[in-house]
PDBQT receptor file of N, H, CA, C and O in Angstrom, charges set to zero:
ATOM      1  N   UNK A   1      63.634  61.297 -14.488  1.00  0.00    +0.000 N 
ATOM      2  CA  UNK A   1      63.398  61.752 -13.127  1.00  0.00    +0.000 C 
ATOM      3  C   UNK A   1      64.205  60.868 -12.172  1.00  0.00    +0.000 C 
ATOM      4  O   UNK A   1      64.022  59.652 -12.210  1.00  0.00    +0.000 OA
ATOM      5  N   UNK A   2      65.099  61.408 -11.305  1.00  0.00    +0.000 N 
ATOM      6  H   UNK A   2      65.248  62.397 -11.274  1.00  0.00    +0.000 HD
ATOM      7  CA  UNK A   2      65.602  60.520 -10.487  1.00  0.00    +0.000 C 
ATOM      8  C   UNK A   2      65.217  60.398  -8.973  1.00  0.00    +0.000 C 
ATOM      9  O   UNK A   2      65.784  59.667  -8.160  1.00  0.00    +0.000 OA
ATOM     10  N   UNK A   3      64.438  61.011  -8.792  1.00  0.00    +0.000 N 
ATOM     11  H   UNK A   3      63.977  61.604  -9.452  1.00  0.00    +0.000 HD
ATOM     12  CA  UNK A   3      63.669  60.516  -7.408  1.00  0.00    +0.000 C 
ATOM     13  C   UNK A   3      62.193  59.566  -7.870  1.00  0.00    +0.000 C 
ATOM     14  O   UNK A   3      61.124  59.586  -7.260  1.00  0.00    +0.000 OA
ATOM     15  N   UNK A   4      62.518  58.757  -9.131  1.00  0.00    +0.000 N 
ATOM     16  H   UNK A   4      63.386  58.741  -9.627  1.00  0.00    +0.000 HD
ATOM     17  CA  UNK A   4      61.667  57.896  -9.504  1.00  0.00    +0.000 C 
ATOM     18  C   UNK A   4      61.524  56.696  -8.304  1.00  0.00    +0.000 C 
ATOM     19  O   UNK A   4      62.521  55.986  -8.170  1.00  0.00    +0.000 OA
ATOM     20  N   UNK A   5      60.754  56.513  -7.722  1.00  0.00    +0.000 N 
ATOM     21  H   UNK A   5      59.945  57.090  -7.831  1.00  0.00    +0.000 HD
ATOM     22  CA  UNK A   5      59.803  55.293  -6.705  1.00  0.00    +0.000 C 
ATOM     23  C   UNK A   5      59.628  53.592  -7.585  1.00  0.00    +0.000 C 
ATOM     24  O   UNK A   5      59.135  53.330  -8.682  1.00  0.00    +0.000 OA
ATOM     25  N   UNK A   6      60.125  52.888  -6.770  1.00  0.00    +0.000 N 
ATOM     26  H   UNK A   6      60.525  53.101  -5.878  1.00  0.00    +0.000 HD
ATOM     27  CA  UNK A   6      59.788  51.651  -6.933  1.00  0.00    +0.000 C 
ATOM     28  C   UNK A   6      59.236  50.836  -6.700  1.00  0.00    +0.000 C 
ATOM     29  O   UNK A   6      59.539  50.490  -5.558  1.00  0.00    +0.000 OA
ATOM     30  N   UNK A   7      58.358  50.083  -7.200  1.00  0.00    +0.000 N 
ATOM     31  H   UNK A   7      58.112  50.364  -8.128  1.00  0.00    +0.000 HD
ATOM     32  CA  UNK A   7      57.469  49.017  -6.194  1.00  0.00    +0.000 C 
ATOM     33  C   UNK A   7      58.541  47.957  -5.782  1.00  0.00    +0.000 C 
ATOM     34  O   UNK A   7      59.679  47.920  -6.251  1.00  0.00    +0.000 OA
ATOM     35  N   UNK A   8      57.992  47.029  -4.769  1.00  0.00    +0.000 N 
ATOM     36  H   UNK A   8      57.068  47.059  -4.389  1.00  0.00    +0.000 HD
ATOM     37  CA  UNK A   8      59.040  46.066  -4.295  1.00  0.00    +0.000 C 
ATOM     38  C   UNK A   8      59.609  45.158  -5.440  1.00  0.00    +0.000 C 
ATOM     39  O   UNK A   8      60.767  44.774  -5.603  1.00  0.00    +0.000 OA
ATOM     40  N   UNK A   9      57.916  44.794  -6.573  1.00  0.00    +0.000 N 
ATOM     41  H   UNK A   9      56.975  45.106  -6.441  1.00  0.00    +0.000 HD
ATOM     42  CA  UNK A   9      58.219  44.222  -7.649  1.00  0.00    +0.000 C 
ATOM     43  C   UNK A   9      59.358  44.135  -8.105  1.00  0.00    +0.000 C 
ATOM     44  O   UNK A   9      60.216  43.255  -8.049  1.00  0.00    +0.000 OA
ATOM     45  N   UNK A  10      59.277  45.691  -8.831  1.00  0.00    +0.000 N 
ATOM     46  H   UNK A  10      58.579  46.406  -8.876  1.00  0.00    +0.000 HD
ATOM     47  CA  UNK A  10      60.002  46.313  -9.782  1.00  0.00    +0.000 C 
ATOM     48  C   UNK A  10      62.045  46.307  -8.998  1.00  0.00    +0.000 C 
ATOM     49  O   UNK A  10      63.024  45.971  -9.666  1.00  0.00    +0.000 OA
ATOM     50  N   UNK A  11      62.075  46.663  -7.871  1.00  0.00    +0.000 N 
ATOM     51  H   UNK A  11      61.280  46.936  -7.329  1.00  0.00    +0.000 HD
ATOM     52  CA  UNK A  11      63.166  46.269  -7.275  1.00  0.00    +0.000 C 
ATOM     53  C   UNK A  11      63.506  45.211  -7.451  1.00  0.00    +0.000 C 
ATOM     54  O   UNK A  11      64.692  45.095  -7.760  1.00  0.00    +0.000 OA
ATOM     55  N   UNK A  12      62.495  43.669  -7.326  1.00  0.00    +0.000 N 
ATOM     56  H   UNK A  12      61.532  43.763  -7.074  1.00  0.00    +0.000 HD
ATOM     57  CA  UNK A  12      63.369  42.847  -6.970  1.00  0.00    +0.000 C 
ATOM     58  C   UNK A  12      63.660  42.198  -8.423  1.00  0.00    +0.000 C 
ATOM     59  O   UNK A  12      64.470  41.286  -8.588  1.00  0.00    +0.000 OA
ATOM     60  N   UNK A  13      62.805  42.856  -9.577  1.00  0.00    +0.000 N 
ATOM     61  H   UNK A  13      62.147  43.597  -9.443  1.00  0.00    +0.000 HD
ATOM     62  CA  UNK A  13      63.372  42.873 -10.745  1.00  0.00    +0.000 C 
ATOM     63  C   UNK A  13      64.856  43.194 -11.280  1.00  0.00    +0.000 C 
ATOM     64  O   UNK A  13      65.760  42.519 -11.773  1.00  0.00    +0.000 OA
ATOM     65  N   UNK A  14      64.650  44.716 -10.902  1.00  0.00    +0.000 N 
ATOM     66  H   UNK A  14      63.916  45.264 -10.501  1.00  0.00    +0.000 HD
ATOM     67  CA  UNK A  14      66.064  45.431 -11.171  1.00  0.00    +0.000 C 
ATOM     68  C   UNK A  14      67.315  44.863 -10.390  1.00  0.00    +0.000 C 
ATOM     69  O   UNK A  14      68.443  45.311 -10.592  1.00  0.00    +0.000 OA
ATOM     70  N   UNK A  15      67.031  43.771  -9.416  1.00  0.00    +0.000 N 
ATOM     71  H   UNK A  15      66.114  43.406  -9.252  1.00  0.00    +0.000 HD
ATOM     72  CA  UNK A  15      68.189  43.429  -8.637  1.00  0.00    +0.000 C 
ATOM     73  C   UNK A  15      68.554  41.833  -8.932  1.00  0.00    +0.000 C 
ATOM     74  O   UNK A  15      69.497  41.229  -8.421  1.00  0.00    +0.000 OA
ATOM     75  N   UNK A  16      67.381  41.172 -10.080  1.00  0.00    +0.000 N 
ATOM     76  H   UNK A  16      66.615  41.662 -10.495  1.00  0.00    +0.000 HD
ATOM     77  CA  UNK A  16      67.609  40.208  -9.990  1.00  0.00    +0.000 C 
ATOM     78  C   UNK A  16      67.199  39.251  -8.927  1.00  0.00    +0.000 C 
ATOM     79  O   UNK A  16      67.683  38.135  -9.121  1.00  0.00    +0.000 OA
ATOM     80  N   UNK A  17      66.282  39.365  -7.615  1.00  0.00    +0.000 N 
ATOM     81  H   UNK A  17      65.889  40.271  -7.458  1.00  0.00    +0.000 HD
ATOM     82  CA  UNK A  17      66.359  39.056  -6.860  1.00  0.00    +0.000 C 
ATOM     83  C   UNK A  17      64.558  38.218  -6.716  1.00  0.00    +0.000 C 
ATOM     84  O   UNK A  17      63.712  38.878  -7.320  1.00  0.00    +0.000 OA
ATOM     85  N   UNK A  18      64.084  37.121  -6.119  1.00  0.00    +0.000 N 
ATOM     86  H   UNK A  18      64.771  36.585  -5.628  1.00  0.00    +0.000 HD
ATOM     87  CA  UNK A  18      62.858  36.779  -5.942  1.00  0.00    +0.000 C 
ATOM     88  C   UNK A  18      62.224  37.627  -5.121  1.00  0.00    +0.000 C 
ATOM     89  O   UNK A  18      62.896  38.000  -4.159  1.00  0.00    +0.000 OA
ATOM     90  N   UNK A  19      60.981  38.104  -5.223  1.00  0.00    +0.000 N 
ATOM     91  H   UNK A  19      60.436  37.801  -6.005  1.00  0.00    +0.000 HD
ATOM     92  CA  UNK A  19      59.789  38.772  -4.273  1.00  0.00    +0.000 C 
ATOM     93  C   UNK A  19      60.047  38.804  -2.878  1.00  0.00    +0.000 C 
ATOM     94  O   UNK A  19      60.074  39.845  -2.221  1.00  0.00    +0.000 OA
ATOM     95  N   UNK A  20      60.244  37.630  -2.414  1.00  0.00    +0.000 N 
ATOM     96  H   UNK A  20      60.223  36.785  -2.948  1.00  0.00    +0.000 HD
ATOM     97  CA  UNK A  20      60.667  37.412  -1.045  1.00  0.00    +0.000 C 
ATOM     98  C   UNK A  20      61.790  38.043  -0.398  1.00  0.00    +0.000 C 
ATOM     99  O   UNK A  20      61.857  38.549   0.723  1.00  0.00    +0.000 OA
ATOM    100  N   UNK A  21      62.672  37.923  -1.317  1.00  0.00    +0.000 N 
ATOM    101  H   UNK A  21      62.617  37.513  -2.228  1.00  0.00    +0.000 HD
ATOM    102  CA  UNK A  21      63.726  38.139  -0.911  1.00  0.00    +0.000 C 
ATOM    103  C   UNK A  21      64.598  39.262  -0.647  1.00  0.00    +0.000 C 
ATOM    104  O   UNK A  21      65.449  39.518   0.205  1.00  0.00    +0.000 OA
ATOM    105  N   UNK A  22      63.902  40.101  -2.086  1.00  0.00    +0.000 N 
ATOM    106  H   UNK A  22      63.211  39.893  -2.778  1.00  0.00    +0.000 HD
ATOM    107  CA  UNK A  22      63.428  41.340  -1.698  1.00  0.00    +0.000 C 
ATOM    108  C   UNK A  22      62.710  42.096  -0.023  1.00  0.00    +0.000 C 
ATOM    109  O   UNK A  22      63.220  42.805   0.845  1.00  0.00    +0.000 OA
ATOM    110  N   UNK A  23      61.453  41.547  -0.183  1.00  0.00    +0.000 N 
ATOM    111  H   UNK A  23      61.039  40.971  -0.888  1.00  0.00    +0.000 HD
ATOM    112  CA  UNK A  23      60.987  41.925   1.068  1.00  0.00    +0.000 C 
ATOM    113  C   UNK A  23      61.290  41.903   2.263  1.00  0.00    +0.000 C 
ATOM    114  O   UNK A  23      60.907  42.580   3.218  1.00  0.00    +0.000 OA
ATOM    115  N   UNK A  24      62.183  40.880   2.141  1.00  0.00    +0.000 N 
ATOM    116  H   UNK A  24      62.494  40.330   1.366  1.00  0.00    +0.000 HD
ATOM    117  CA  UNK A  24      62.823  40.405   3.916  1.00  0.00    +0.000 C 
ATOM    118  C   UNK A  24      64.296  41.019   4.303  1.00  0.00    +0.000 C 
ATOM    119  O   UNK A  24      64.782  41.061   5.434  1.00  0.00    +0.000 OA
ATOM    120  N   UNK A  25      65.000  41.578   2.831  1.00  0.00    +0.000 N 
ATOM    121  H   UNK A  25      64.606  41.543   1.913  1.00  0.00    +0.000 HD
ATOM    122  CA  UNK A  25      66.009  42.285   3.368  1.00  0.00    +0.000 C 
ATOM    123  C   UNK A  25      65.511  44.170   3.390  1.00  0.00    +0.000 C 
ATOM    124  O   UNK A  25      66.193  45.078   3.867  1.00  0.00    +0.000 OA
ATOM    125  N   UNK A  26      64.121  44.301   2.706  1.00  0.00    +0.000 N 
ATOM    126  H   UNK A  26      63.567  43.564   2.319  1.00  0.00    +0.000 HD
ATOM    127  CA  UNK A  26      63.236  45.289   3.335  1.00  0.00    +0.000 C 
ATOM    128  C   UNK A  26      62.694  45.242   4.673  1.00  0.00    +0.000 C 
ATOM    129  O   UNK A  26      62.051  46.206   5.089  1.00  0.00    +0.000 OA
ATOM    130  N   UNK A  27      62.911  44.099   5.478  1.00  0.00    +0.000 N 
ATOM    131  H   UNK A  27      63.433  43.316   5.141  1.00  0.00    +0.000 HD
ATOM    132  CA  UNK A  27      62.104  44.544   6.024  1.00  0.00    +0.000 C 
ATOM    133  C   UNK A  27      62.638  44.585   7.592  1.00  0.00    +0.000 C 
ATOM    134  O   UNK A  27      62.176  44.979   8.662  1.00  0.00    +0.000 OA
ATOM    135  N   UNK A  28      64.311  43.736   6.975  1.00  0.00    +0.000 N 
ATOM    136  H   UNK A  28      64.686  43.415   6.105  1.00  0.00    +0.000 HD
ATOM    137  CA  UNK A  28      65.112  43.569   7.864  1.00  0.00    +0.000 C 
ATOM    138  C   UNK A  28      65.983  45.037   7.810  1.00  0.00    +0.000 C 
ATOM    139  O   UNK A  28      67.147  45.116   8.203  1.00  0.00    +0.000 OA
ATOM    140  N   UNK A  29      65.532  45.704   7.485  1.00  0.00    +0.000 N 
ATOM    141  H   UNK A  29      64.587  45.639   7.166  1.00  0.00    +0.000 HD
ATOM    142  CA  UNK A  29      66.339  47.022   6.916  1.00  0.00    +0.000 C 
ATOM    143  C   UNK A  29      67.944  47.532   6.742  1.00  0.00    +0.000 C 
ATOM    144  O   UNK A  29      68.633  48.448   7.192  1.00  0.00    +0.000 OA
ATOM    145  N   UNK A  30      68.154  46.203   5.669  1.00  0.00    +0.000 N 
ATOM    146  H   UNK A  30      67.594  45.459   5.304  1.00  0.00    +0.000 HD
ATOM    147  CA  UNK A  30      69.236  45.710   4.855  1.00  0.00    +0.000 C 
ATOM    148  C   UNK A  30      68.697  46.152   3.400  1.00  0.00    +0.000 C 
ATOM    149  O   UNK A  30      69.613  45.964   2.600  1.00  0.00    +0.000 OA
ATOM    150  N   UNK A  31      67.882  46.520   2.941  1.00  0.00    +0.000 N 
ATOM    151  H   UNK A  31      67.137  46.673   3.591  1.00  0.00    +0.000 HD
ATOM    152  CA  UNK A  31      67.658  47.532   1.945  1.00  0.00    +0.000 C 
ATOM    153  C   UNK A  31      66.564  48.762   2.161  1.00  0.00    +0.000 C 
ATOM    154  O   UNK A  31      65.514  48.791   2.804  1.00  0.00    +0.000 OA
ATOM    155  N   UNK A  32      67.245  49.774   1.355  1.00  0.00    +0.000 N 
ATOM    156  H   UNK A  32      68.098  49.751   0.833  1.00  0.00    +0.000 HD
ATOM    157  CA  UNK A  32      66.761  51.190   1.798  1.00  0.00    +0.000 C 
ATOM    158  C   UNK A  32      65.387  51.341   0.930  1.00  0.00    +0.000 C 
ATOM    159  O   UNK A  32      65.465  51.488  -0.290  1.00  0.00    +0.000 OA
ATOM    160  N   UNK A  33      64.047  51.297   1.638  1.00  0.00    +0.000 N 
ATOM    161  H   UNK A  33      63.983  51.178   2.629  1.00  0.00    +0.000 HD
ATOM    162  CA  UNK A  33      63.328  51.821   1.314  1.00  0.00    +0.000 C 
ATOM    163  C   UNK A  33      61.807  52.232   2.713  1.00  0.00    +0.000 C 
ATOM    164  O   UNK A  33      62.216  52.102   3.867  1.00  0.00    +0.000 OA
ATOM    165  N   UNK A  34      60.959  52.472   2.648  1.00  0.00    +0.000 N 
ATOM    166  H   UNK A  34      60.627  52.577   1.710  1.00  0.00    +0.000 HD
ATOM    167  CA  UNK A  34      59.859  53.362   3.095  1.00  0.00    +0.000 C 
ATOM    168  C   UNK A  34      58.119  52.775   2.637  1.00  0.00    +0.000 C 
ATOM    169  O   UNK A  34      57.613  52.749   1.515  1.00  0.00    +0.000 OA
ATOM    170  N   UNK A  35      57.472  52.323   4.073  1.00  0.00    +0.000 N 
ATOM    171  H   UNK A  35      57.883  52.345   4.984  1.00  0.00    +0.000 HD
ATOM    172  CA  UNK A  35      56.234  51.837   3.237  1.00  0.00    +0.000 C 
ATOM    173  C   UNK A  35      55.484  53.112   3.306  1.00  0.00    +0.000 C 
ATOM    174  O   UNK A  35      55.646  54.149   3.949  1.00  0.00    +0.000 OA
ATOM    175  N   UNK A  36      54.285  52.556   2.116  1.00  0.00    +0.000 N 
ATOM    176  H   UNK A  36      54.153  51.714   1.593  1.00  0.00    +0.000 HD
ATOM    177  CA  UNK A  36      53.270  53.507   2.359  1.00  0.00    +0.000 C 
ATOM    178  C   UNK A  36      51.735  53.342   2.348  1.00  0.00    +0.000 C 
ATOM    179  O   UNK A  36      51.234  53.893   1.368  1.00  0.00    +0.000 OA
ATOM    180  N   UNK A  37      51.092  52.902   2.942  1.00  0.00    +0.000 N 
ATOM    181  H   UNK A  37      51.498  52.454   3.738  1.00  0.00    +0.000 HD
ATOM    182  CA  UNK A  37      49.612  52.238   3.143  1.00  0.00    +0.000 C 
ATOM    183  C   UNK A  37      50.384  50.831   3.374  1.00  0.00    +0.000 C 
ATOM    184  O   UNK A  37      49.573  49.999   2.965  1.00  0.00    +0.000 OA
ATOM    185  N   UNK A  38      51.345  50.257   3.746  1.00  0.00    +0.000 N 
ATOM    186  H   UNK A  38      52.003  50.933   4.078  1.00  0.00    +0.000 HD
ATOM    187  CA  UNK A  38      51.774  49.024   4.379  1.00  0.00    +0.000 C 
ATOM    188  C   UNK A  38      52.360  48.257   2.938  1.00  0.00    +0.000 C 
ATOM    189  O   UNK A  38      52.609  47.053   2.880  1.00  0.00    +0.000 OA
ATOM    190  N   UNK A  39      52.479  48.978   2.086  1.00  0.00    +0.000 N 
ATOM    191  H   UNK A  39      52.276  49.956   2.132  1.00  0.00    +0.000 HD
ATOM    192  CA  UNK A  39      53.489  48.498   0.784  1.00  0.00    +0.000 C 
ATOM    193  C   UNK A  39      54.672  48.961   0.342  1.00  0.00    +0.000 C 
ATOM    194  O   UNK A  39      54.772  50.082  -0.156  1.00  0.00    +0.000 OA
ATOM    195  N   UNK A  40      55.433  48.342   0.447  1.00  0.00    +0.000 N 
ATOM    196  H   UNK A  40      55.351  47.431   0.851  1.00  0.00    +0.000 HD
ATOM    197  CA  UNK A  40      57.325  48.877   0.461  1.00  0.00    +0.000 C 
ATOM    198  C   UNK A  40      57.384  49.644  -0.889  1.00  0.00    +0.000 C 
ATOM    199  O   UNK A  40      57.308  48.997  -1.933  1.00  0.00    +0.000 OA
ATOM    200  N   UNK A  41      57.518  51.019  -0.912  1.00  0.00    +0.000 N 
ATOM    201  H   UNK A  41      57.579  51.544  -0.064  1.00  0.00    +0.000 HD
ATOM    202  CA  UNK A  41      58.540  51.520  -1.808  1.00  0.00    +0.000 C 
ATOM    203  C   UNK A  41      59.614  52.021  -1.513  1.00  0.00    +0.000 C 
ATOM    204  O   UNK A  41      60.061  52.288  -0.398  1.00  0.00    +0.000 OA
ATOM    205  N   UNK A  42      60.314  52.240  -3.106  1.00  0.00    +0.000 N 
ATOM    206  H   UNK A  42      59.951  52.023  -4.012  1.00  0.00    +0.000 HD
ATOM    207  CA  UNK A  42      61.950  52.395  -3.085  1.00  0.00    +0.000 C 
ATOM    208  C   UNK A  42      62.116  53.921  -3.620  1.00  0.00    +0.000 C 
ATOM    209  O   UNK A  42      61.045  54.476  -3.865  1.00  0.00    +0.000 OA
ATOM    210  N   UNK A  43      63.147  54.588  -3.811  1.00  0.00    +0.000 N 
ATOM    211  H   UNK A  43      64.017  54.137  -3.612  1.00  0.00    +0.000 HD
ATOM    212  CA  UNK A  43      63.508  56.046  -4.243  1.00  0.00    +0.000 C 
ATOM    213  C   UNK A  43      64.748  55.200  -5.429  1.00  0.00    +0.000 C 
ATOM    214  O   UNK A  43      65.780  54.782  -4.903  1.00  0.00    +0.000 OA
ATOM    215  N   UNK A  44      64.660  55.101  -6.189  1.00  0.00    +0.000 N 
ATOM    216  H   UNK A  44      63.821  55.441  -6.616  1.00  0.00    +0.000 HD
ATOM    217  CA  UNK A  44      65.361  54.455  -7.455  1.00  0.00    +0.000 C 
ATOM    218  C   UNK A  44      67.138  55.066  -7.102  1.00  0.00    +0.000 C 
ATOM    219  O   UNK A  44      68.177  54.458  -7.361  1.00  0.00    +0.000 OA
ATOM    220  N   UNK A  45      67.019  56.169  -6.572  1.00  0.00    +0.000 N 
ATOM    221  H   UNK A  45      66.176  56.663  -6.361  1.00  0.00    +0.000 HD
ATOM    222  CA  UNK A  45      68.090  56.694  -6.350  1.00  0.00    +0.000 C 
ATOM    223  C   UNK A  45      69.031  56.071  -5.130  1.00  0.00    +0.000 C 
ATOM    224  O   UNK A  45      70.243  55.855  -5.105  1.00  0.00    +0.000 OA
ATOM    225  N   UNK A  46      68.039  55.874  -4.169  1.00  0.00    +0.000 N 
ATOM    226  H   UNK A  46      67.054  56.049  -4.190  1.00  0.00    +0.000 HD
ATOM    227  CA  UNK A  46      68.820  54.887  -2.791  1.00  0.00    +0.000 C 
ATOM    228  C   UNK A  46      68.808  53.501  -3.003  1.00  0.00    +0.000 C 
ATOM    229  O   UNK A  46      69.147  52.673  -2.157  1.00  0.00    +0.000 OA
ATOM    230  N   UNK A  47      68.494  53.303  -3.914  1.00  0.00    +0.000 N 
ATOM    231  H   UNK A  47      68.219  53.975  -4.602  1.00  0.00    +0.000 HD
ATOM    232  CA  UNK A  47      68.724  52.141  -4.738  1.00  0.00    +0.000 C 
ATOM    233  C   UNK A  47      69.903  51.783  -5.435  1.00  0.00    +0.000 C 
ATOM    234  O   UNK A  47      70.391  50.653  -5.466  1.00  0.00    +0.000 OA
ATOM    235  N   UNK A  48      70.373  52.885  -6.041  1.00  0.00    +0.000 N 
ATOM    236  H   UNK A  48      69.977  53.802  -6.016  1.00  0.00    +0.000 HD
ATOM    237  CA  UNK A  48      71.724  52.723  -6.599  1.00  0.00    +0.000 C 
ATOM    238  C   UNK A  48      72.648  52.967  -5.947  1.00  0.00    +0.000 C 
ATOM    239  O   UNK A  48      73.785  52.653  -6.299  1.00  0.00    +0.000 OA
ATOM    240  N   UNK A  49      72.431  53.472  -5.044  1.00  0.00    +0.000 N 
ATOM    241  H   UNK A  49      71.507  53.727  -4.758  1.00  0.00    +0.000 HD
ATOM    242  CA  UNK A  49      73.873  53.779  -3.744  1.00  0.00    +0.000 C 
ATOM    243  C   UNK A  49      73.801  52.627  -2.689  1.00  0.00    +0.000 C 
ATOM    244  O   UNK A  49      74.502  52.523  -1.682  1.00  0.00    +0.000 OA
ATOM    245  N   UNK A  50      72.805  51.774  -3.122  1.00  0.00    +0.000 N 
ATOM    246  H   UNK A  50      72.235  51.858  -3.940  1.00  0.00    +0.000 HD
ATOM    247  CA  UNK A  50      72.856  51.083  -1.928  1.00  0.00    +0.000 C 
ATOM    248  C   UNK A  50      73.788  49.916  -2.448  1.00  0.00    +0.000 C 
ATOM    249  O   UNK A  50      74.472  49.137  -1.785  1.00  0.00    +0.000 OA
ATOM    250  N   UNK A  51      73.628  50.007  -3.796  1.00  0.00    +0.000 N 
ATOM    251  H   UNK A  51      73.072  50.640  -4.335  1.00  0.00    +0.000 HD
ATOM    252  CA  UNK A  51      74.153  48.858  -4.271  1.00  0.00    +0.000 C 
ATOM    253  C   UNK A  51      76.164  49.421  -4.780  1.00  0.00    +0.000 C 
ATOM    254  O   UNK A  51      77.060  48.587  -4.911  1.00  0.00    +0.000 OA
ATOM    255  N   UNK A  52      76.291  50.401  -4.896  1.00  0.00    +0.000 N 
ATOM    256  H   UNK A  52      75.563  51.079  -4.790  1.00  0.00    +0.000 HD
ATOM    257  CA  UNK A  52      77.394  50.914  -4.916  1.00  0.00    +0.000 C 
ATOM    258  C   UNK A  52      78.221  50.543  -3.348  1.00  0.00    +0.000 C 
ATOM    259  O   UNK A  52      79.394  50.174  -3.290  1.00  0.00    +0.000 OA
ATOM    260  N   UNK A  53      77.320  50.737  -2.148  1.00  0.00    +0.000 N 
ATOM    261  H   UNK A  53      76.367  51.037  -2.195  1.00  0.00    +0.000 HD
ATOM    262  CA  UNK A  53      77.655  50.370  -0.966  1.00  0.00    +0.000 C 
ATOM    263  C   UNK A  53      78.220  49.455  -1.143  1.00  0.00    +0.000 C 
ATOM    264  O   UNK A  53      79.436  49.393  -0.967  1.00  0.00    +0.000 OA
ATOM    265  N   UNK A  54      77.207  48.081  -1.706  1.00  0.00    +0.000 N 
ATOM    266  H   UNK A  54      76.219  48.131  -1.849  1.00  0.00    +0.000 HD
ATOM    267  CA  UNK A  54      77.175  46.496  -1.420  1.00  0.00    +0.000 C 
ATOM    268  C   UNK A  54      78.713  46.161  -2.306  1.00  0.00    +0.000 C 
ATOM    269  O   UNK A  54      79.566  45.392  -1.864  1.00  0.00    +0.000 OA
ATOM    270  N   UNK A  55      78.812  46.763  -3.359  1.00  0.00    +0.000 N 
ATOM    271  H   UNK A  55      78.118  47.387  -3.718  1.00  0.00    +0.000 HD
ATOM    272  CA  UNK A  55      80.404  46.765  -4.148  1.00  0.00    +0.000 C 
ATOM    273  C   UNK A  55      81.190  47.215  -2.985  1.00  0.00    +0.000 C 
ATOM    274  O   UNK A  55      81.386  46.361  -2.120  1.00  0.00    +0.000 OA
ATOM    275  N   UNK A  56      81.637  48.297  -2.815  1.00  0.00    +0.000 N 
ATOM    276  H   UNK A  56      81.478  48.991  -3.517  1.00  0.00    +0.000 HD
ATOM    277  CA  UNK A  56      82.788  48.529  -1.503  1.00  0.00    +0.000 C 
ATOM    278  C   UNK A  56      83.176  47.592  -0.731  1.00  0.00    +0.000 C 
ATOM    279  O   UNK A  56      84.343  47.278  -0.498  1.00  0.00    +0.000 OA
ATOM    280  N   UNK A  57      81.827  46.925  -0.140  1.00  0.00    +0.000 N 
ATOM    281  H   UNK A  57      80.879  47.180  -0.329  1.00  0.00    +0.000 HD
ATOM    282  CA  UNK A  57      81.930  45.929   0.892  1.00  0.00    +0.000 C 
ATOM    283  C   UNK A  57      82.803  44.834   0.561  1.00  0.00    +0.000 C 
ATOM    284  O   UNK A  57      83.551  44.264   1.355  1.00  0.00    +0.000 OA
ATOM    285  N   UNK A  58      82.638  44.534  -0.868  1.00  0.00    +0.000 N 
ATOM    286  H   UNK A  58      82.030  44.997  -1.513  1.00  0.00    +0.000 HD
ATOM    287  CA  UNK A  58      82.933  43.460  -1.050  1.00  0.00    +0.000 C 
ATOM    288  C   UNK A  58      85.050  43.127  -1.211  1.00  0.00    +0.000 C 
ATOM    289  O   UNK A  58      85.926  42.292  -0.990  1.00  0.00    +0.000 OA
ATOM    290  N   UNK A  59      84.785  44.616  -1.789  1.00  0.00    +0.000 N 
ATOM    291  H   UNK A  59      84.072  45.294  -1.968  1.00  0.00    +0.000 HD
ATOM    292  CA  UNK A  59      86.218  44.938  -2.560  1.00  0.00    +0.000 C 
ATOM    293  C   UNK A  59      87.580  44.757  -1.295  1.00  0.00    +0.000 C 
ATOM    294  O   UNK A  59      88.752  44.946  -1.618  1.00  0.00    +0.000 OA
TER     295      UNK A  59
């Protein structure tokens, strides 16, 4: 399924990234995601384009 949802966890897993650190570029909305009852989830899919973005940038 690719409109599979992420917890912030699970993001800052898949990115390699600490809890925090995660959250604060959530929340600075420098990563794409959406709360819901006041807990950040992700769309697994804007997840991977976001990071396809973050390549371009760099190149």
């Amino acid at each position: 399924m690719s409109d599979e949802i992420m917890t912030l966890k699970e993001v800052a897993g898949y990115l390699k990234l600490a809890e925090k650190t995660a959250y604060r570029l959530a929340a600075e909305g420098k990563l794409p995601g959406f709360k819901v009852g006041g807990s950040w989830r992700f769309k697994r899919e804007d997840i991977l384009k976001w990071i396809e973005e973050q390549k371009k940038r760099t190149e």
